[in-house]
N, C-alpha and C positions, 0 to 999 in steps of 0.2 A: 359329137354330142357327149357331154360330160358327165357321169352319174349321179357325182355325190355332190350336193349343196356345201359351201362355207362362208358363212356372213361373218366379217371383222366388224365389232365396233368399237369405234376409237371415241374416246373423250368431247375431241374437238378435231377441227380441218385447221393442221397448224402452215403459215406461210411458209417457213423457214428450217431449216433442216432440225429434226429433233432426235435423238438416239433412240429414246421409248419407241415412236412414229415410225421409226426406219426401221426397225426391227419386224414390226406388223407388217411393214409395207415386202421386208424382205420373205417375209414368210407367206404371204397372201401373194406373191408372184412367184415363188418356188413351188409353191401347190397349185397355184395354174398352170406351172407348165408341165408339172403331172397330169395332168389332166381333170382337177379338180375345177368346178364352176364357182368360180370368187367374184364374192360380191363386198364392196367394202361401205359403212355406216356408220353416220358423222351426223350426231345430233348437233341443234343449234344451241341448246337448254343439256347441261347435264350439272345436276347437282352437288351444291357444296364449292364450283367452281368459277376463281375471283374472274371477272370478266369485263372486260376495259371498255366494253362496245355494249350501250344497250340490245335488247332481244331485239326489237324491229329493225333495229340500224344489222345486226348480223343475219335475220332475215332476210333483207334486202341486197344485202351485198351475195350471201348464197347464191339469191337467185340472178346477178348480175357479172359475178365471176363462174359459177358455175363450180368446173375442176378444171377449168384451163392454168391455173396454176399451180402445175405442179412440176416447176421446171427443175426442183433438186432430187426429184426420184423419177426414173422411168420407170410405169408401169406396162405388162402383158398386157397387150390388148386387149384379152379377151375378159379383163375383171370389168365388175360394174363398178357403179359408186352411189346413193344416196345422199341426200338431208335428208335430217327427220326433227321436226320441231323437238323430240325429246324420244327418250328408249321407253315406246312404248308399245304393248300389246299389236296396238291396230295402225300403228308403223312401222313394224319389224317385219322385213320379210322372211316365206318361211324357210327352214334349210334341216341339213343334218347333222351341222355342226354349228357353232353359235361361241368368237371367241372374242373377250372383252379383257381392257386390260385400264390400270387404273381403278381405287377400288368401288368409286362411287359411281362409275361405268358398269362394274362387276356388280352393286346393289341393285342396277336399276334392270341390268340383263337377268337377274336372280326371278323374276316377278314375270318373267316371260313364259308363253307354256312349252310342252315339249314339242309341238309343231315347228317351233323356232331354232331346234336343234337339241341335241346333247351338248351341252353346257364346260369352256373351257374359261379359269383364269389364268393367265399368263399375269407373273407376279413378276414383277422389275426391278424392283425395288422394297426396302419396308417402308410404306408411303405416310409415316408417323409426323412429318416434316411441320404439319398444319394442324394437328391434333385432331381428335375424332378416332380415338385410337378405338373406342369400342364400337363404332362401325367401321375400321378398319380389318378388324377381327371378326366381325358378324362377315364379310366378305370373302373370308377364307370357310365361311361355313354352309356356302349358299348349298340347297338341297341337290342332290345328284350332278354335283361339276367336280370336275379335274383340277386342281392347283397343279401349274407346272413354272416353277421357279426358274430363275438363272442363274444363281451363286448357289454354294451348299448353304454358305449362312445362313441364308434366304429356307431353303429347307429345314434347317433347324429351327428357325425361328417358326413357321407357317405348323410344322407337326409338333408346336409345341400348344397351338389353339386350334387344331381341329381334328377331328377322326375320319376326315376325306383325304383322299387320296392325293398325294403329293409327291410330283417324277421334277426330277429338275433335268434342265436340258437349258447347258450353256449356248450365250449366245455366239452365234458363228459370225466369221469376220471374210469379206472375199479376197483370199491374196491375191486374184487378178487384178484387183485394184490398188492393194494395199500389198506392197512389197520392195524390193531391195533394187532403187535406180542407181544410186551409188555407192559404192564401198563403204562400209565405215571405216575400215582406215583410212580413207581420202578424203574425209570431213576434218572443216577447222573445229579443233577441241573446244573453244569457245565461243560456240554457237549453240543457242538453247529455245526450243520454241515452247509455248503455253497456252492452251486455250482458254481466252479470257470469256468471261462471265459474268452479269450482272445479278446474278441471281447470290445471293449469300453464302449458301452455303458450299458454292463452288472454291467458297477463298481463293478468289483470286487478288485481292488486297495483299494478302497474305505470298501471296507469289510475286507481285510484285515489290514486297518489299523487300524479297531474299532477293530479289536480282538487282536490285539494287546497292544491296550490299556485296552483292557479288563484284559489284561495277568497280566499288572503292579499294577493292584489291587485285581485280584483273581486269585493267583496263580498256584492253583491247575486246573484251565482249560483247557481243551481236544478240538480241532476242529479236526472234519473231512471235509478236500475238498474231491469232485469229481466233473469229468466235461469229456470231449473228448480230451480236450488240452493236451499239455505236462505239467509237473507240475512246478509253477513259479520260480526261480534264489531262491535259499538259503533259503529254508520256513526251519524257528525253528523244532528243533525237536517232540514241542507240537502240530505239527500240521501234521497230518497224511493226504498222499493225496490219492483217490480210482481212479487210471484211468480207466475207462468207466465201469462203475461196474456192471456185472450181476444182482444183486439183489437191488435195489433201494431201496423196503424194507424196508432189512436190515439197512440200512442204515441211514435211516428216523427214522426206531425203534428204532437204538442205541442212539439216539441224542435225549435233550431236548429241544433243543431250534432248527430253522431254520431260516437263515436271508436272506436276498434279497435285494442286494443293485443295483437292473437296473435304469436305468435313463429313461426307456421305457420298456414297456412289450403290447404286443398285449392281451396275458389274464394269463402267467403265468402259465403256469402247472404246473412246479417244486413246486411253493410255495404249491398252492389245495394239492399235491400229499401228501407233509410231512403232510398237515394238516391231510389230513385222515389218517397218519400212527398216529397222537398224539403228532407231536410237535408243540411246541409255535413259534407263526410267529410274526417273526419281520422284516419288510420291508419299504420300501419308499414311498414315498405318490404320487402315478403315477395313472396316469387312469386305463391303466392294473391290477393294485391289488385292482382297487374297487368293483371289484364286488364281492368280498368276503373278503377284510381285514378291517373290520372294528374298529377304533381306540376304543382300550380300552375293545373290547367285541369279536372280533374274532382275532384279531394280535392286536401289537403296532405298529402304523407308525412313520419314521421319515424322516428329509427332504433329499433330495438327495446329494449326496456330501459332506452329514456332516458323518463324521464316530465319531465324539465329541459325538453328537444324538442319534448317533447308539451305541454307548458304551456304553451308560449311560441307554437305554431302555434291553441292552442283561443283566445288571448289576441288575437290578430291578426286573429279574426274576430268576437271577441265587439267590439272594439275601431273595427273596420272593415265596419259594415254594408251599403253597399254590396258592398263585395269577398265578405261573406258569401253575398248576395245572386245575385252571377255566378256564382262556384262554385257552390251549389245549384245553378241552376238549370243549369249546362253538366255539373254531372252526371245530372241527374234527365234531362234530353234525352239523354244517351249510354248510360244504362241501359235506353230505352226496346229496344236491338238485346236485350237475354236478354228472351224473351220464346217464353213455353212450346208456343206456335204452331210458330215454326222449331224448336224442341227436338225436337217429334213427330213433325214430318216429316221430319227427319234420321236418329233412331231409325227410324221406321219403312224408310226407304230401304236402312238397313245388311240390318235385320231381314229383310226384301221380298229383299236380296240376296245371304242367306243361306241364303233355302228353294228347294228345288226348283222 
């Protein structure tokens, strides 16, 4: 029998694998098997959020799928789950923690009372992307909650609008899943993989125009996409696409190189991930990939939007196999500090120092 209550609530109940989602989900199953009683809540309704399916049509499938899909995360058995038409008072069950993430999830949890827990935001991101920036900020000020970041940036920016407390606690990565199947020196040098994205500001456009250019000078190059999207209008035969692919891995192992062309990243997972399978990172120079891509000694950065940049640094490595060589591996060593071990026990310390 478990003592302490922890109600996640997330945004929405996403099909498809999402980084923000995984993260909740990673943390809400590492604290049940502390032995914490995890309950997870998934409005149908949260505000401010574009939604492709009318409210009844997402009502009815709730109650038709249920949570039998969630074949891309295993959850501890022993967490719950909810719907709730929307984050409200006389939907919210009660607990002794209460943590929401996204900020229009974090407004609507703010309005909750304290039977519903001690109050945490888990901040992912600066969620400025859509504007609403002065309820973005009203979010970081909700009364008696926690801001707990994942980047310092993220810290910087969040204690620069509020006088609530603010711990950052990077996200952890599992190297049991994500780590070194093959050498990197026994990868073809020009093999490069990317995770494509329909979403904008992942510039993935942008990524594949460098590899394109990469193509017209080293011909013999191999890209592998994958992503959740469908795969883009007319991609070359050079470029193989993996939609949503079981083994991530694999995937990471097969490639020498991994590139990352967002215009914004909250902290990046994808990039960490490859780096602990032993590829060479090559990405943008964004806030998000600083806390571990360092120019010239853990990735190569280049600037956003240029894929000129970005073809010229995948070329230097495809080019220069030892240099590819150090890189890996002096990122794959500096990636080994996220790791989900000090993640839980950081969380749990905050959490521990917020109950009576």
């Amino acid at each position: 029998m478990c003592n302490k209550k922890i109600n996640f609530i997330l945004p929405f109940k996403p099909r498809r694998p999402a980084g923000g989602f995984r993260v909740m989900y990673e943390y809400a199953n590492r604290l049940a098997k502390k032995g914490y009683c995890v309950h997870l809540t998934f409005p149908i309704f949260t505000p401010y959020m574009n939604y492709r399916l009318p409210y009844f049509v997402r009502l009815m499938l709730s109650k038709l799928e249920g949570f039998g899909r969630n074949k891309w995360f295993d959850f501890d058995p022993s967490i719950t789950m909810s719907y709730v038409p929307r984050v409200e008072e006389k939907y919210i069950p009660d607990a002794d923690i209460v943590i929401a993430t996204w900020w229009s999830t974090v407004l609507e949890m703010g309005a909750l009372s304290p039977s519903k827990g001690r109050k945490i935001n888990l901040i992912q991101g600066f969620e400025n992307w859509e504007g609403h920036e002065d309820l973005l900020y009203s979010s970081y000020n909700i009364k008696n909650t926690t801001n707990i970041v994942v980047a310092s940036y993220l810290k910087d920016i969040v204690s620069q609008h509020t006088s609530n407390r603010v711990e950052l606690i990077t996200n952890g990565i599992d190297n049991s899943v994500f780590h070194i199947t093959k050498q990197i020196n026994a990868r073809k040098p020009s093999t490069v993989a990317m995770l494509y994205s329909e979403q904008e500001i992942k510039g993935s456009k942008y990524g594949l125009e460098a590899l394109k250019l990469v193509k017209e000078r080293v011909p013999e190059l191999e890209v592998e996409l994958f992503g959740i999207s469908p795969p883009p209008d007319s991609l070359p035969g050079w470029i193989k696409y993996n939609r949503d692919p079981a083994d991530l891995c694999s995937v990471y192992n097969g490639n020498a190189i991994f590139i990352s062309n967002s215009f914004t990243e909250g902290f990046g997972l994808v990039s960490v991930e490859a780096m602990l399978c032993g590829c060479a990172l090559v990405c943008t120079n964004i806030d998000g990939h600083k806390e571990y891509a360092f120019d010239g000694k853990t990735a190569l950065l280049t600037e956003v939007r240029n894929p000129e940049q970005m073809a010229e640094k995948i070329i230097s490595l495809i080019e220069n196999t030892d240099y590819r060589i150090k890189l890996a591996q002096q990122g794959h060593d500096y990636a080994q500090i996220f790791d989900w071990k000090n993640s839980i026990e950081k969380m749990e310390a905050v959490i521990k120092s917020l109950l009576p």
